[in-house]
N, C-alpha and C positions, 0 to 999 in steps of 0.2 A: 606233318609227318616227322617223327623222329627217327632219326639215321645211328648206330651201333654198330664202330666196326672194330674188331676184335683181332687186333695180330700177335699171333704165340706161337713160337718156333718148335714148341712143343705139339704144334697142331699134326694129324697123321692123314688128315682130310688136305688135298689139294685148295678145296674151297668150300665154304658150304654157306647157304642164304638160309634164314628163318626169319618168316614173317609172322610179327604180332597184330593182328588186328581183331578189333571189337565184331565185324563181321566182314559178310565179300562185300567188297564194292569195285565200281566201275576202276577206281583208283587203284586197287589192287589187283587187279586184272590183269591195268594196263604194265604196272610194275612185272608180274609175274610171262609176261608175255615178252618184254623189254627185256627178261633178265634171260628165256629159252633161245630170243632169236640172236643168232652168231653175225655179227657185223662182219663185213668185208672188208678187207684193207685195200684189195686194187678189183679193177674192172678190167677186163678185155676186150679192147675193139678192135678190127680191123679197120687197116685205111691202105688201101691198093694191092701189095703181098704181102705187108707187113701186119703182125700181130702188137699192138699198140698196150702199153699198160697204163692204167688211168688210175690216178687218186681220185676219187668219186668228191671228196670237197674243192675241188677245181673244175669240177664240171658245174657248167651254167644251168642246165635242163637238158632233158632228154624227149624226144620227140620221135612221131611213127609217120610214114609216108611213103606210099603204094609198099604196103607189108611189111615196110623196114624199119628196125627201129636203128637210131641216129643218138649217138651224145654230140652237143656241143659244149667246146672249152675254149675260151679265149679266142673265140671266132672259127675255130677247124672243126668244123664237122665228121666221126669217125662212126661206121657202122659197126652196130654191136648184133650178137645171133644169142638176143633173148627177146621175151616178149614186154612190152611197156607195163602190163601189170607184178611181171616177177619184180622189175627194175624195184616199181612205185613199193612192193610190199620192202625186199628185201633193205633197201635206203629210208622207208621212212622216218626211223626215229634217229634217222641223220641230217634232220631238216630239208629234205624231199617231200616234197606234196603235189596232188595233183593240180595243174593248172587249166586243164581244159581233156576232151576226150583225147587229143592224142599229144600231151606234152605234163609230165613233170620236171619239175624246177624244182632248183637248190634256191630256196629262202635265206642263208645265207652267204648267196654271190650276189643280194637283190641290193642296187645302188641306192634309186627312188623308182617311185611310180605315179602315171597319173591318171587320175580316173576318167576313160570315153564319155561319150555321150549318149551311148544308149548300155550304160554300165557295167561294161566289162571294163577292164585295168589292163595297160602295158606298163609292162615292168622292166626297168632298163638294168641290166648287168654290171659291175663293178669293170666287168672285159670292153664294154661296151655293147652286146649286142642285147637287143631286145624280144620281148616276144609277150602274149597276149592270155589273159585269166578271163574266160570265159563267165557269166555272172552267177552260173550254177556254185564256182569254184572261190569268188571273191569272198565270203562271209570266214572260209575256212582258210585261205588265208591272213585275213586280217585277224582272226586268235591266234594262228600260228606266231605271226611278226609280235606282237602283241604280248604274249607268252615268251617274247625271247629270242624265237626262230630257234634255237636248238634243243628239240625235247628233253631230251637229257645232260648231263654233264662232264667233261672230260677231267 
């Protein structure tokens, strides 16, 4: 893929993308889906009365338990009032992926990991805390890490 980017103060367009390609592909897709969805800068939890602001690359994983969904960051646990799949869409291409039906994780808070014996993966946290990739979820992990852990570039 080649990259063209073009800055001229003459420009009258805020911003504008044009894509060259020979045809659609999956690759293009994913570009053009990457380029519509608006990344978040902070998160909302609560934790007791207080409304908590979160950097979403300092959270470990996010996880769902009797209805609720939970961030954890650096071992605190804070309830957030969204559902685990807005989380999983809206974070993914911030190296957020699913690690089991009810927990996505930031692949890049992932320390090491080592693989069980009936083939799921715990994955130990940079915070320290751990938590568990289910074997449905392990393959799409390992091209994530693999690929870099951050789909795209800052």
């Amino acid at each position: 893929m080649k990259v063209i980017i073009d800055i001229d103060p003459e420009n009258d367009d805020e911003c504008q993308v044009t894509i060259h390609a020979k045809e659609w592909t999956k690759e293009v897709e994913e570009l053009v889906q990457l380029l519509k969805k608006r990344q978040p800068k902070r998160i909302v939890a609560v934790q007791e009365d207080r409304s908590i602001v979160l950097d979403p690359e300092e959270i470990d994983f996010f996880y769902a338990r009797d209805r609720k969904v939970f961030a954890s960051s650096h071992g605190n646990c804070m309830e957030l009032k969204m559902k685990l799949y807005e989380i999983e869409e809206m974070l993914s291409n911030r190296g957020f992926i699913r690690f089991s039906k009810s927990v996505v994780g930031n692949i890049n808070q992932i320390d090491h990991f080592e693989l069980s014996f009936n083939g799921t993966l715990c994955v130990y946290f940079k915070s320290g805390s751990k938590e568990y990739v289910s074997r449905k979820y392990v393959n799409e992990l390992k091209a994530q890490i693999m690929e870099g852990g951050e789909p795209h570039d800052r």
